[in-house]
SEVO-654381 format. One record per residue (C-alpha): residue number from 1; residue in three letters; y, x, z. Coordinates in pm, 1 decimal. Layout:
<domis>
DOMI resi resn    north     east       up
DOMI  NUM  ALA        Y        X        Z
...
</domis>
This chain:
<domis>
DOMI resi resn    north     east       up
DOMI    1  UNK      0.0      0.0      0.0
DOMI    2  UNK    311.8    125.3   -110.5
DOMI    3  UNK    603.5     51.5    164.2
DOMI    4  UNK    967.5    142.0    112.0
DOMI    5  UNK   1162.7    221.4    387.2
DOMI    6  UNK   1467.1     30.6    412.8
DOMI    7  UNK   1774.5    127.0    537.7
DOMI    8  UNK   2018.6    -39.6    737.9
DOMI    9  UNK   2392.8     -5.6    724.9
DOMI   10  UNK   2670.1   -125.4    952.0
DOMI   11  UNK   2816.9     26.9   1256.5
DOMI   12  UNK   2737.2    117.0   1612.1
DOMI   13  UNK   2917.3    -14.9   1919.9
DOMI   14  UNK   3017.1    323.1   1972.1
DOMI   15  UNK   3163.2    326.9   1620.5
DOMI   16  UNK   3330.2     34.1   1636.1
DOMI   17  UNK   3477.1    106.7   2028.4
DOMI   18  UNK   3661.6    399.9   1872.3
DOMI   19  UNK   3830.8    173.0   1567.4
DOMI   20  UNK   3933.6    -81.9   1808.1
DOMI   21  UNK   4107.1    237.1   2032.7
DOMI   22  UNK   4254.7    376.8   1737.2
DOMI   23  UNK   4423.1     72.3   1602.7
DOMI   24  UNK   4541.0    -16.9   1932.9
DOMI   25  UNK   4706.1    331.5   1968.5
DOMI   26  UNK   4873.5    305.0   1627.2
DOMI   27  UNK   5022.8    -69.4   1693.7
DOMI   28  UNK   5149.8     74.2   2043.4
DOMI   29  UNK   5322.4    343.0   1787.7
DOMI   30  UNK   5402.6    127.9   1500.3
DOMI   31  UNK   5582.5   -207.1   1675.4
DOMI   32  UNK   5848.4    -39.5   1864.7
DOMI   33  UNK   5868.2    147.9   1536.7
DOMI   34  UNK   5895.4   -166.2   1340.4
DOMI   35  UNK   6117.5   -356.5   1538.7
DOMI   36  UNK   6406.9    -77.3   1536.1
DOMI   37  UNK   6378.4    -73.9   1149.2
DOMI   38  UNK   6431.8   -463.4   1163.2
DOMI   39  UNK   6711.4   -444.8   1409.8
DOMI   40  UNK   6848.6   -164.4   1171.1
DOMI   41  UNK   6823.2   -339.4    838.0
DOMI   42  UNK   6947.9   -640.2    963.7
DOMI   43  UNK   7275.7   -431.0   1104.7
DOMI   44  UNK   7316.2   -302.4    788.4
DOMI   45  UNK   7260.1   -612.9    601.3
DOMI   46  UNK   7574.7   -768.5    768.5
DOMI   47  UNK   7769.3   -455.3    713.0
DOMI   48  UNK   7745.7   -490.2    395.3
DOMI   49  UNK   7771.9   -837.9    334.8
DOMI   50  UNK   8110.3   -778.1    530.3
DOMI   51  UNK   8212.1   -533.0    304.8
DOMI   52  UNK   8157.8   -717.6     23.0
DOMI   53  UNK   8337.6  -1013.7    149.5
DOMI   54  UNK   8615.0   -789.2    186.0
DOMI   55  UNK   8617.0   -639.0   -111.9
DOMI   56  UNK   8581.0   -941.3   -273.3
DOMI   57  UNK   8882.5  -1093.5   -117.5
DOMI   58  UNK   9066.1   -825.2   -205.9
DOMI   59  UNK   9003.0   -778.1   -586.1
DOMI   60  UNK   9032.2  -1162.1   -576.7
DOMI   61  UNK   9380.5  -1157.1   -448.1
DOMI   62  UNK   9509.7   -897.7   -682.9
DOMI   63  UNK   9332.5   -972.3   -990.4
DOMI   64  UNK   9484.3  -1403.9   -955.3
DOMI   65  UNK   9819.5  -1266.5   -766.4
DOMI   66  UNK   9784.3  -1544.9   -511.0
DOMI   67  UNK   9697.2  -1450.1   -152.3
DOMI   68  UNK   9344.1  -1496.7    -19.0
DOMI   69  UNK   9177.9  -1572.0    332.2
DOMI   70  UNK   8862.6  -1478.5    470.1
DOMI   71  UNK   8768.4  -1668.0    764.0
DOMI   72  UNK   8524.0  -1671.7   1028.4
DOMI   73  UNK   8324.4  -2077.9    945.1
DOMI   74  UNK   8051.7  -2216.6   1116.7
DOMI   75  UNK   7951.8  -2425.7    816.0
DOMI   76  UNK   8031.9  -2214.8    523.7
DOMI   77  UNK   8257.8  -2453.5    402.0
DOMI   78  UNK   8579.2  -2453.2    592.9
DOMI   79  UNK   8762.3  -2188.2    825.8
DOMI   80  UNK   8639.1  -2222.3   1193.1
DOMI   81  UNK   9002.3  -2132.6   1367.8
DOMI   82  UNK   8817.4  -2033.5   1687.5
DOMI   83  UNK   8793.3  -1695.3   1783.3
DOMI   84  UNK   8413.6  -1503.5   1830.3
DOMI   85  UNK   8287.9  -1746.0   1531.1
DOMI   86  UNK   8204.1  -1457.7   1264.5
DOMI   87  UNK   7876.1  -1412.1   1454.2
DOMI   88  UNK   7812.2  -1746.2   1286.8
DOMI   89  UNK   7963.5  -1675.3    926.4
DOMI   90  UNK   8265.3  -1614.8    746.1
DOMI   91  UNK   8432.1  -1730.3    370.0
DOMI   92  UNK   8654.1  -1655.9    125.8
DOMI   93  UNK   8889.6  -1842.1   -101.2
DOMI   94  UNK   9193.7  -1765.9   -303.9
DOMI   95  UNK   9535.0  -1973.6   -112.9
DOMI   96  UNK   9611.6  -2149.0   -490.4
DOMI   97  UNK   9834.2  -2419.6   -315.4
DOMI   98  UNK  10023.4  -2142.2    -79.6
DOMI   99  UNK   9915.4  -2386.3    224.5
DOMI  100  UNK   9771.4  -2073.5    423.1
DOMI  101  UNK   9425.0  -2234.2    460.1
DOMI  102  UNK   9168.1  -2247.8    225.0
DOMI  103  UNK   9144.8  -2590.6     22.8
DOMI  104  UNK   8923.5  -2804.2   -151.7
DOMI  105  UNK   8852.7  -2609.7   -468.6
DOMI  106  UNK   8932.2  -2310.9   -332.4
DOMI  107  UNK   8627.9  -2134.4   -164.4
DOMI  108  UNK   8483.2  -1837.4   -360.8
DOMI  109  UNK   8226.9  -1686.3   -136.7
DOMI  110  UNK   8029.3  -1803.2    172.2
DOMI  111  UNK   7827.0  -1595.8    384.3
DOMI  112  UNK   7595.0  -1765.2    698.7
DOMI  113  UNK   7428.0  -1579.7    931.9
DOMI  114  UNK   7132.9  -1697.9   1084.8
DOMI  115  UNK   7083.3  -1877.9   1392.8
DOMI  116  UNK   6839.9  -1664.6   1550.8
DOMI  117  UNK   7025.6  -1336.7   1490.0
DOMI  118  UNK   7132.2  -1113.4   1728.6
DOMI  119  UNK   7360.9   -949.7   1526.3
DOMI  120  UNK   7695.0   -953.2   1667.8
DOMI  121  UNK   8055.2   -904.5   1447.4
DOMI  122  UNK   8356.4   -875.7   1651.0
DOMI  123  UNK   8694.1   -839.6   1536.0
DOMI  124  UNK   8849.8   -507.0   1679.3
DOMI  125  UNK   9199.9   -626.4   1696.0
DOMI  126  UNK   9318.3   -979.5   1812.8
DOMI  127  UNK   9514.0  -1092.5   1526.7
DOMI  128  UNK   9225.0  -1067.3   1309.4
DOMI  129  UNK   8993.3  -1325.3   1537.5
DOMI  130  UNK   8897.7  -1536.0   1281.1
DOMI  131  UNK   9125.4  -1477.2    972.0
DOMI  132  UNK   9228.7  -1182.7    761.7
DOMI  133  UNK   9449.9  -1266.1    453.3
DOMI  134  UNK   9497.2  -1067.7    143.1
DOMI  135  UNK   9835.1  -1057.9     18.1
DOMI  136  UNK   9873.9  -1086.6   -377.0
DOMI  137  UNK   9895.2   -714.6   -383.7
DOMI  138  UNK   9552.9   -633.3   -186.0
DOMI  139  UNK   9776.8   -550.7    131.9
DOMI  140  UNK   9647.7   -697.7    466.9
DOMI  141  UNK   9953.3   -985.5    556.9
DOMI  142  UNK   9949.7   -860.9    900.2
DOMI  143  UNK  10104.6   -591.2    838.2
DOMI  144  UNK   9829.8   -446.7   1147.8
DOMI  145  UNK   9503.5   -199.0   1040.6
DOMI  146  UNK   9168.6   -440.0   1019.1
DOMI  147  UNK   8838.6   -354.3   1206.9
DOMI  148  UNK   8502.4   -481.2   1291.1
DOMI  149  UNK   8254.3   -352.2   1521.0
DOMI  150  UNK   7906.0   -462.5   1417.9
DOMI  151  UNK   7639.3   -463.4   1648.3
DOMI  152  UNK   7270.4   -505.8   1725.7
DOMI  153  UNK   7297.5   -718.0   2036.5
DOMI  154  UNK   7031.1   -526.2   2172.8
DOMI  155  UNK   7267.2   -254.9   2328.0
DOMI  156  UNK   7357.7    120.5   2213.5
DOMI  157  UNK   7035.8    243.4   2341.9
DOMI  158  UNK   6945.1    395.0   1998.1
DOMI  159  UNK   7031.9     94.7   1794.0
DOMI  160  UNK   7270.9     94.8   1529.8
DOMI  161  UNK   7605.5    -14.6   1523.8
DOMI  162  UNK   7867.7     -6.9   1260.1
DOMI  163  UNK   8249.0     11.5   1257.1
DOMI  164  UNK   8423.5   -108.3    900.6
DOMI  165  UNK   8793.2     -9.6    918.5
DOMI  166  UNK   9070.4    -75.1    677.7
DOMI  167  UNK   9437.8     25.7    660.7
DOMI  168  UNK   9723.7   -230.2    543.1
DOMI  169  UNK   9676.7   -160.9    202.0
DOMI  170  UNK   9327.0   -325.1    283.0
DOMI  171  UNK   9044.7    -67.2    131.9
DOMI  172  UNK   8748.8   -158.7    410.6
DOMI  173  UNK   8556.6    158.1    502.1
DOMI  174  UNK   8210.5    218.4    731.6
DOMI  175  UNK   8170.0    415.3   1005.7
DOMI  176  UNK   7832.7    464.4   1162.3
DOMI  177  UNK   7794.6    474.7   1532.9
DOMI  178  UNK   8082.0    590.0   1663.7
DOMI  179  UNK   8297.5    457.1   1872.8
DOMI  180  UNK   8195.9     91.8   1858.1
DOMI  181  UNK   8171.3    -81.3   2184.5
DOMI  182  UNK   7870.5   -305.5   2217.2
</domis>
């Protein structure tokens, strides 16, 4: 009789103990890991979006030579007027009518943040609380330097925070971690 020996495959306990340890070791690695490149995308993800928004209102007021607001909104559809709102979203929209608001027919760009963020945009100087407005000329009305500190809402403990600055003539710039207070 002509038996062939078969042969088994698959894994010992022992084998499969030592998987289990390892991927355990490189999740307690990875997640923190993971987490901080969230936090940090999402940081830089409003930056820009701010910048843009900016940069947009800008161009916008100087390319139609009318004036142009960019407020903090809660609905992405009209200005907020409250102070501490651009955590929640901001617009932008070209001041046709001269009425210092922005109108129906006006809006140009809407940005909403999510609910669940913990992304946090404050204004660095008061005047700027929840509008900044473009004169026809690209020059911040004002007359005062614009800032905001961006921030992770998790603290400075190694997460990243952002500082856009611009001058009067309104050109927003980034900083990186400096001297933002969060």
């Amino acid at each position: 009789m002509n038996m062939k020996k078969i042969q088994q495959t698959g894994f010992t306990l022992l084998e499969l103990m030592v998987v289990v340890a390892m991927i355990g070791v490189i999740s307690a690695i990875g997640i923190p890991s993971f987490k901080a490149m969230l936090v940090t995308n999402s940081v830089v993800d409003t930056t820009n979006q701010m910048i843009m928004s900016m940069k947009r209102a800008r161009f916008e007021a100087v390319a139609r030579g009318k004036d142009t607001i960019m407020c903090s909104s809660t609905d992405g559809a009209t200005c907020s007027q409250v102070s501490g709102n651009w955590n929640k979203g901001w617009i932008v929209g070209v001041d046709l009518n001269a009425s210092g608001q922005i109108d129906d027919g006006e809006l140009i760009w809407a940005h909403d943040m999510d609910d669940d963020t913990q992304i946090k945009v404050t204004p660095s100087i008061a005047a700027f609380d929840h509008t900044v407005q473009y004169s026809f000329n690209g020059w911040i009305v004002a007359g005062d330097d614009i800032g905001f500190d961006i921030c992770s809402g998790y603290g400075a403990d190694g997460y990243p925070q952002r500082e856009i600055r611009a001058s009067i003539a309104g050109e927003p710039h980034i900083f990186k971690n400096l001297a933002v207070k969060c």
